[in-house]
C-alpha positions as CSV (number, residue, x, y, z in Angstrom):
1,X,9.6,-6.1,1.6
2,X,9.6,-4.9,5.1
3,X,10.2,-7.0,8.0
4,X,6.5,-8.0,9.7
5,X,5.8,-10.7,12.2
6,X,2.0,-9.4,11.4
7,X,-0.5,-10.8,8.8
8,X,1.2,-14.2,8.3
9,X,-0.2,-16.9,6.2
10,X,-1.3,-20.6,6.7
11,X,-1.3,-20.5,10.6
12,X,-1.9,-23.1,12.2
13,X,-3.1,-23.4,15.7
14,X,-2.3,-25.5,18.1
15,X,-0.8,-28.4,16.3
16,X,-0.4,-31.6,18.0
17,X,3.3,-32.7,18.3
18,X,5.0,-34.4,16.7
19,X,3.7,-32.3,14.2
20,X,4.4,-32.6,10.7
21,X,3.0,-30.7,7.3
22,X,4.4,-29.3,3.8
23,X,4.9,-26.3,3.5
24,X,2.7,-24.9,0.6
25,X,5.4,-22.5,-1.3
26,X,8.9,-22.7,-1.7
27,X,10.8,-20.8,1.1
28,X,13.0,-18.6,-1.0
29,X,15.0,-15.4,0.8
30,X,13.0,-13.4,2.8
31,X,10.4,-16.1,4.0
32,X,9.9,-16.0,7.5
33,X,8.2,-19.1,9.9
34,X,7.0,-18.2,13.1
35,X,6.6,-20.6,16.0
36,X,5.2,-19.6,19.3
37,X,4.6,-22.2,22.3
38,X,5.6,-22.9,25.5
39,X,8.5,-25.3,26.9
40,X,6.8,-27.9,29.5
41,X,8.9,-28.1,33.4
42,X,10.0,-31.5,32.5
43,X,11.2,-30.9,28.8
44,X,14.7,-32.1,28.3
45,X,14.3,-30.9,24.6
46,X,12.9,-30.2,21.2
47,X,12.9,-29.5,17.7
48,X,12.2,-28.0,14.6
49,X,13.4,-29.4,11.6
50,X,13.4,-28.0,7.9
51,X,13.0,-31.4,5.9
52,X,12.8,-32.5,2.4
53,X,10.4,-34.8,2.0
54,X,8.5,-36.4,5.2
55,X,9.7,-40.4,4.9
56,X,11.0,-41.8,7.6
57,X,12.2,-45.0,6.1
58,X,15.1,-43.9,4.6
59,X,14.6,-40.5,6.6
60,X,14.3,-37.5,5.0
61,X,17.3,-34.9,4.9
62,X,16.9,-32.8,7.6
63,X,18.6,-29.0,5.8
64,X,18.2,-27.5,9.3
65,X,18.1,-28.9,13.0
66,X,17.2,-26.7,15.3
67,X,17.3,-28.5,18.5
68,X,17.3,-26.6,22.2
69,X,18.2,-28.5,25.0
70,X,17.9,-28.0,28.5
71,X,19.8,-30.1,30.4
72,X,22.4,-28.8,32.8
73,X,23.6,-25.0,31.7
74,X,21.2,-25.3,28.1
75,X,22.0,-24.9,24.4
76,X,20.8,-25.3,21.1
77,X,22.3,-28.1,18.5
78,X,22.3,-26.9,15.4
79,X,22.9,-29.7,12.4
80,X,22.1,-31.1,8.7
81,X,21.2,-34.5,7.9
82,X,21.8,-35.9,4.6
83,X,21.7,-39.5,3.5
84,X,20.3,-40.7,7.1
85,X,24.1,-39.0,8.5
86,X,24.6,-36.2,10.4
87,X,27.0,-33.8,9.7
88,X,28.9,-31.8,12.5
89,X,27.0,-29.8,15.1
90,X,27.0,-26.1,15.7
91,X,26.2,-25.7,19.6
92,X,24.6,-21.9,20.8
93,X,25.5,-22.0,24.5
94,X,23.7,-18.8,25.2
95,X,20.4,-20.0,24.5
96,X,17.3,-17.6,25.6
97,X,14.7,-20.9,26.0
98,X,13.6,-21.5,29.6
99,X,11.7,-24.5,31.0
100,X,7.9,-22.8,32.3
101,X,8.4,-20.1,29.7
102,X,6.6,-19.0,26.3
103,X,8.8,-18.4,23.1
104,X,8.7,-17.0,20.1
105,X,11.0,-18.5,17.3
106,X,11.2,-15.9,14.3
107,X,13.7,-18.4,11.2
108,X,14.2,-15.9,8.3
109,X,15.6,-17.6,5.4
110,X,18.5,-15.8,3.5
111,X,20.1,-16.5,0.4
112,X,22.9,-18.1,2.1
113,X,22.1,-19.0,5.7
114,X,19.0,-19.1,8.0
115,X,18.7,-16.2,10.7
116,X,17.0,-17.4,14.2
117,X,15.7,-14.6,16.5
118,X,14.0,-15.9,19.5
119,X,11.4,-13.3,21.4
120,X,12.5,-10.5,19.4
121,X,16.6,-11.4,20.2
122,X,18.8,-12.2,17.6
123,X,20.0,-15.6,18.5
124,X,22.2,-17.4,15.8
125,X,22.9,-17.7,11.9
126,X,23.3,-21.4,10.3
127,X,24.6,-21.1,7.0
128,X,23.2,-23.5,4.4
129,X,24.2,-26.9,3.6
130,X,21.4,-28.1,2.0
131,X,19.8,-25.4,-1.2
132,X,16.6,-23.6,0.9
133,X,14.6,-25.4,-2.3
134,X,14.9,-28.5,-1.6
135,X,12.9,-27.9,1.3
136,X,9.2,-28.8,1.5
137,X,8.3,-30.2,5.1
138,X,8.0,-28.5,8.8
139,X,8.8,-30.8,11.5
140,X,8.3,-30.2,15.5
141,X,9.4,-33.0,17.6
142,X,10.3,-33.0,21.2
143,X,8.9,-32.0,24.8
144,X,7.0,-28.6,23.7
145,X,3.8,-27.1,23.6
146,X,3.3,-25.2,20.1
147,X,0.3,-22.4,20.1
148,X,0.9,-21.5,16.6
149,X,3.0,-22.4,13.7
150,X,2.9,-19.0,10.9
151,X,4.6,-18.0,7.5
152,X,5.6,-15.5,5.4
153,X,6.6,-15.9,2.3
154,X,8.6,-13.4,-0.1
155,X,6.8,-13.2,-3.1
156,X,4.2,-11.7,-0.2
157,X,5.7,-9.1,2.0
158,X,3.4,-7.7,5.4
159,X,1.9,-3.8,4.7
160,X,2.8,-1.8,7.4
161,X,0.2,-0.8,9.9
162,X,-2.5,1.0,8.3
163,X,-5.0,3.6,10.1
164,X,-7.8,5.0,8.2
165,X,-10.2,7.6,9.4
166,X,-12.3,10.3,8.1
167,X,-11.4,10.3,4.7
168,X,-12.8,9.8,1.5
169,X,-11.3,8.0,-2.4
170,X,-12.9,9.3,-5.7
171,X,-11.7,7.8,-9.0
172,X,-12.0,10.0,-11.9
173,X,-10.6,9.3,-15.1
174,X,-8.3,6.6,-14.4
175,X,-6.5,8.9,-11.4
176,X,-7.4,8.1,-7.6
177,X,-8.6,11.7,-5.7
178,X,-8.2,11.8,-2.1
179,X,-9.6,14.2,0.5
180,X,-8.4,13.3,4.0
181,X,-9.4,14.4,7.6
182,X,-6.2,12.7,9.7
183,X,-3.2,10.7,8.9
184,X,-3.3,7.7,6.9
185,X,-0.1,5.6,6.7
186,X,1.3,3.9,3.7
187,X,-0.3,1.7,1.9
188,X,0.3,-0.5,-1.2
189,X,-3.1,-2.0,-2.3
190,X,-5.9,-1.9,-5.3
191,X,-9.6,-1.4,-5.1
192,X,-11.7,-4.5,-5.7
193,X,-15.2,-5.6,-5.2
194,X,-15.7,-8.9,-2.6
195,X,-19.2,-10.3,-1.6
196,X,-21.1,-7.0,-2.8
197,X,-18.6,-4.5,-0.6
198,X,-16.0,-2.7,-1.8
199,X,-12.5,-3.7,-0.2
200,X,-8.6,-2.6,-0.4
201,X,-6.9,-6.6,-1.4
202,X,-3.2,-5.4,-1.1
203,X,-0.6,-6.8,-3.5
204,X,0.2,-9.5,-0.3
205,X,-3.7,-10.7,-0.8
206,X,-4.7,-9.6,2.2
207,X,-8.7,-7.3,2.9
208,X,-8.3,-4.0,4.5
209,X,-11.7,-2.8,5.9
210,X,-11.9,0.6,4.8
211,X,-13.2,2.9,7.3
212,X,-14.4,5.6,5.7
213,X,-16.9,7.2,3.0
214,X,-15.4,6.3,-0.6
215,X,-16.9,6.0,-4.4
216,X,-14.7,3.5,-5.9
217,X,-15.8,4.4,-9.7
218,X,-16.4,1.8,-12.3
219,X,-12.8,0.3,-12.2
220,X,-10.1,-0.8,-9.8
221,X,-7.6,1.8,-9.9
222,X,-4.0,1.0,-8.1
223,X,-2.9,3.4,-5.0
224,X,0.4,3.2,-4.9
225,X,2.5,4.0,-1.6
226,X,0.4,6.8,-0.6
227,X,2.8,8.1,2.5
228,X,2.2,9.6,5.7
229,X,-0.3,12.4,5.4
230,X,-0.5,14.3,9.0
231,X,-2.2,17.2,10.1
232,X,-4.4,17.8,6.6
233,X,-7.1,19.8,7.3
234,X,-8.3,20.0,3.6
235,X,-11.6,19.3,3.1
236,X,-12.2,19.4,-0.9
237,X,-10.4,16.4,-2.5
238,X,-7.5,17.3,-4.1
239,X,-5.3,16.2,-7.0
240,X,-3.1,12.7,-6.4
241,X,-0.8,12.8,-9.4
242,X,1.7,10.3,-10.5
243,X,5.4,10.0,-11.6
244,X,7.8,7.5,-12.3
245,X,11.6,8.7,-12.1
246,X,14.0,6.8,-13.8
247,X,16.8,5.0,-12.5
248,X,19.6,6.9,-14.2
249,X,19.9,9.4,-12.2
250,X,21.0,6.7,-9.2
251,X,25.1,8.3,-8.3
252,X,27.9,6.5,-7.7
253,X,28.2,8.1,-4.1
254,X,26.1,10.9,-3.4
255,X,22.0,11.5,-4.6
256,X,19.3,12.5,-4.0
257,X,17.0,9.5,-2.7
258,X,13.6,11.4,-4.5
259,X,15.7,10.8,-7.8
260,X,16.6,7.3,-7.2
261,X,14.5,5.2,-8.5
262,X,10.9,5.5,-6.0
263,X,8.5,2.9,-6.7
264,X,6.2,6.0,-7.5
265,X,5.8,9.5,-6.6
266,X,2.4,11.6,-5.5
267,X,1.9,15.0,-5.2
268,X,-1.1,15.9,-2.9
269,X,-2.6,20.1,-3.3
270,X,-3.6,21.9,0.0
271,X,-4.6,24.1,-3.0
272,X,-4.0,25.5,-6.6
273,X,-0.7,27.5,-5.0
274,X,0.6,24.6,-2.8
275,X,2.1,21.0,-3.5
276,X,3.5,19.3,-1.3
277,X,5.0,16.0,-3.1
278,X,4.7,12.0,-1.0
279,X,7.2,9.6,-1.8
280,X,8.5,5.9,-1.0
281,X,11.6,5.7,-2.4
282,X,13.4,2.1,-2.9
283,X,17.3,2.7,-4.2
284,X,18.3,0.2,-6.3
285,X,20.4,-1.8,-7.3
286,X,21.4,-3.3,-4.3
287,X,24.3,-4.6,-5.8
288,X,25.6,-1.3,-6.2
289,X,24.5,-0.2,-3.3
290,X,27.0,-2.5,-1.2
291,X,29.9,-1.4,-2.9
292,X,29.3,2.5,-2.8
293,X,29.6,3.0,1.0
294,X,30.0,6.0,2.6
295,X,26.5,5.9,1.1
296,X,24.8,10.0,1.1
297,X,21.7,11.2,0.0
298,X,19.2,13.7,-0.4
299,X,15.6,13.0,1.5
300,X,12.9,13.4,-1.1
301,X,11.3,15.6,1.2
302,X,12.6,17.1,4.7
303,X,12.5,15.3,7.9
304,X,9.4,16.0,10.1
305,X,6.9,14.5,12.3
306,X,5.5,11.1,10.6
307,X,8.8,10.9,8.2
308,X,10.4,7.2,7.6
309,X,13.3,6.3,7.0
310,X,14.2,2.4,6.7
311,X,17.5,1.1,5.7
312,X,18.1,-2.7,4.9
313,X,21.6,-4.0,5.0
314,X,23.9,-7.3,6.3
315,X,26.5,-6.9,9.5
316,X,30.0,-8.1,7.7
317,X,31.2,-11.1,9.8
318,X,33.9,-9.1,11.1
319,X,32.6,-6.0,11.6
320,X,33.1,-3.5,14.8
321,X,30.4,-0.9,13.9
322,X,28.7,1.0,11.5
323,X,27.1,4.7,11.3
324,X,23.7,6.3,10.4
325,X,23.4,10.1,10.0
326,X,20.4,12.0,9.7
327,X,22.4,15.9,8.7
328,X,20.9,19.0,7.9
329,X,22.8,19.3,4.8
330,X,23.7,23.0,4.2
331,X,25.0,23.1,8.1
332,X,26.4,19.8,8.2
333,X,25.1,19.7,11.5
334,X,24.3,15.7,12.7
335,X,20.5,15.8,14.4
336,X,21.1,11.6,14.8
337,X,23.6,9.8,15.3
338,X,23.5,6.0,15.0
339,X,26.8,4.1,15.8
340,X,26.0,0.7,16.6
341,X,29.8,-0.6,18.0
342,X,29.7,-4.8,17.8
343,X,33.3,-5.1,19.4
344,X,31.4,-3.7,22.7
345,X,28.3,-4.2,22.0
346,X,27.2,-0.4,22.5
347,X,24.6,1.5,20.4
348,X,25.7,5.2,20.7
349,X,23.8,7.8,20.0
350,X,24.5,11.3,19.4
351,X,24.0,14.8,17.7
352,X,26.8,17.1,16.4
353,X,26.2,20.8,16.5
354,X,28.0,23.7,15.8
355,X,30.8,21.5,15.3
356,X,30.8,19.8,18.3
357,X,29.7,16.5,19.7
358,X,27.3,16.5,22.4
359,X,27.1,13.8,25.3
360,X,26.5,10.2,24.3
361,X,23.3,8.1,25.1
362,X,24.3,4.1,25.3
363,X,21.4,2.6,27.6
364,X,19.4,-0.5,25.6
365,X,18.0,-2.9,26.6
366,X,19.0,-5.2,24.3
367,X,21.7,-5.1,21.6
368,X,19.9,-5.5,18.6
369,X,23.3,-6.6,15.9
370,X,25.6,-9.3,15.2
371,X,28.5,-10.4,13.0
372,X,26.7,-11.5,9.5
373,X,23.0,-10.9,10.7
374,X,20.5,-8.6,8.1
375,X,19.0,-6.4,9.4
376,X,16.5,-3.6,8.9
377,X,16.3,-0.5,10.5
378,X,13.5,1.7,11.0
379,X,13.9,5.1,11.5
380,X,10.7,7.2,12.8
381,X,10.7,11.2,13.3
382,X,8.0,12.0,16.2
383,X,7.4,15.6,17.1
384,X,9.2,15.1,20.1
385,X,11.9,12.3,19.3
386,X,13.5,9.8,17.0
387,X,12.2,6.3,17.7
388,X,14.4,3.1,16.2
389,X,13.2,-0.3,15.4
390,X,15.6,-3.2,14.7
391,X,14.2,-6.3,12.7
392,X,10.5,-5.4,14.1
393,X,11.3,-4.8,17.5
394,X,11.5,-1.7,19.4
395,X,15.3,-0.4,20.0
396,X,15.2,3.4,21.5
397,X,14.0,6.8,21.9
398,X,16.2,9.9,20.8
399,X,15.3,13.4,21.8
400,X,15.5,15.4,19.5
401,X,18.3,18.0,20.0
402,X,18.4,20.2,16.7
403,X,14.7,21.2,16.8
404,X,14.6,22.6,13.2
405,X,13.2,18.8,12.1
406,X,12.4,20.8,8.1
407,X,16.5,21.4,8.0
408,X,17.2,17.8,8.4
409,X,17.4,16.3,4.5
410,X,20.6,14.1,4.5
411,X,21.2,10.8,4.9
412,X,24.3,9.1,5.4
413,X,25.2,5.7,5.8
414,X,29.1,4.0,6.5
415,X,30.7,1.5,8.0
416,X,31.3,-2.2,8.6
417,X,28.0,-3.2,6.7
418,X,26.9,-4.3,3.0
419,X,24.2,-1.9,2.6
420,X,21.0,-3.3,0.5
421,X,18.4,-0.7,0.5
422,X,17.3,2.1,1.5
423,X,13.7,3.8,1.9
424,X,11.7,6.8,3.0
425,X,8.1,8.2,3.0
């Protein structure tokens, strides 16, 4: 699952508040609900409340309040009421609601709290009192003008953003055959047949137009986390061949990520004397995984312009930083450096070559961490620089220093965090 305010499901538009529906699946870990409105001048407050059930006499249990306020300096109540009594109240006084302004309220739901981030901030954690599955009813009360009310649930995880152009999908004998004229980033999806066209329905049910020429053959065939293809200039269609890899060869402490456990593996001809092998690669277990820090690995293929690397993972609630390397591993040189530093609230960036460290870069806008938040960090290798994303929003830029990108095929990973996966494509 990757972490998409995009493509969510049952939305519903300009609600009229109080407003008050069930919510159509259970919200197990990983859901998101996303509100977006607009606080009034005279609003003194509002809320949203995660209920079970909708009666109001006896009321409902109430397993999260969220409830800003605005009156003198601001805050936001946090609360659970069971049995028509609430319990004690967890008060946010630095609260990023404003009266005349627009918000966007991102609740993720985690196996043992709920995670607020309010327009694109992390803003507070509320651990659970009340099971997550008990709850069936969205409730918005107060002085607030909702747009749009959105989920995401996480039996269906958001694709990444997908661009198609100039390209062209054969089927032949039960293997898909691709010949492509620009990049196409990843996609997860199956070939199906919808009002008399032929569609991509991705495994989160949602239709990708396909722009392009294709022949879709007789039956749908699955594509499978086709990755980043840039700069192919082949115009015959070529071989797409696939291999599972078994989990085995997952190490205690160091691997290589192409042998550890990929969801599946493609290897795309330029032609008959070249391959060049496409992989997204999900290391499992994650159980394991948060025990075995430092965490190294192999890249299943060097970094270079279009690579991804995403690594999922928790803050521990006392934790004053973590590290992310990107090394070229026969050098040991460190082309990024990613030290986010929670006890001063610095992300530091850096690059170590020729055994030496080279001056630090600290400006953000906004620190993205805190103490027991998940996270998920996205990695992206431009031609000319490293660009971060933190939960889905837009961290830094990192010129690149060691200019050989095709040297850089390490990963490693340490620090005051409980690492839960990590990717790349």
């Amino acid at each position: 699952m990757m972490l998409s305010l995009n493509n969510l499901q049952n939305i519903i538009y300009n609600p009229t508040i109080p407003y008050v529906s069930t919510i159509s699946e259970q919200l197990e870990p990983g859901s998101l609900v996303v509100i977006r409105g607009h606080v009034p001048s005279d609003s003194d407050r509002f809320q949203v409340d995660f209920q079970c059930g909708n009666s109001t006499k006896p009321r409902a249990d109430v397993a999260f309040h969220f409830n800003p306020r605005f009156k003198r300096s601001g805050c936001i109540v946090c609360n659970t009421l069971v049995n028509e009594k609430w319990g004690w109240e967890e008060i946010t006084y630095d609260t990023p609601f404003r009266r005349e302004k627009s918000f966007e309220i991102v609740v993720m739901v985690l196996k043992d709290k709920f995670q607020v981030a309010v327009n694109g901030k992390h803003t507070l954690l509320y651990v659970h009192r009340i099971s997550p599955e008990n709850i069936d009813t969205l409730g918005i009360y107060g002085q607030v003008n909702v747009h749009s009310v959105g989920f995401r649930f996480s039996s269906v995880s958001a694709p990444p953003h997908v661009t198609l152009s100039r390209w062209k999908l054969f089927v032949d004998q039960g293997l898909p055959v691709l010949s492509v004229g620009s990049r196409i980033s990843m996609v997860l999806a199956k070939q199906t047949t919808l009002a008399g066209q032929d569609v991509f329905v991705s495994q989160w049910g949602i239709s990708l137009a396909l722009e392009g020429e294709y022949s879709p053959g007789s039956t749908a065939q699955e594509l499978v986390a086709l990755g980043l293809l840039s700069d192919v200039q082949s115009t015959s269609a070529s071989p797409v061949g696939l291999t599972q890899i078994n989990q085995d060869n997952l190490s205690h402490r160091e691997g290589d990520i192409s042998k550890s456990v990929p969801k599946t593996v493609y290897t795309k001809s330029r032609d008959p004397t070249a391959n060049h092998t496409l992989t997204c690669t999900k290391i499992l277990p994650t159980n394991c995984l948060s025990k075995t820090l430092p965490f190294e690995a192999r890249l299943n293929s060097p970094m270079g312009p279009g690579r991804t690397v995403v690594i999922k993972g928790e803050v521990k609630t006392n934790a004053k930083g973590f590290n992310v390397d990107l090394l070229a591993g026969k050098s040991k040189d460190i082309a990024l450096h990613l030290n986010p530093r929670l006890n001063m609230k610095a992300f530091v960036r850096n690059s170590f070559l020729q055994e030496s460290w080279g001056e630090e870069e600290r400006n953000i806008t906004c620190f993205p961490f805190s103490p027991g938040m998940y996270f998920e960090m996205i990695i992206y290798c431009d031609v000319r620089e490293f660009k971060v994303a933190v939960n889905g929003v837009h961290s830094l830029e990192y010129k690149h220093r060691y200019r050989e990108l095709g040297r850089i095929d390490m990963l490693a990973i340490d620090g005051d965090i409980h690492l839960l996966e990590v990717r790349s494509w």
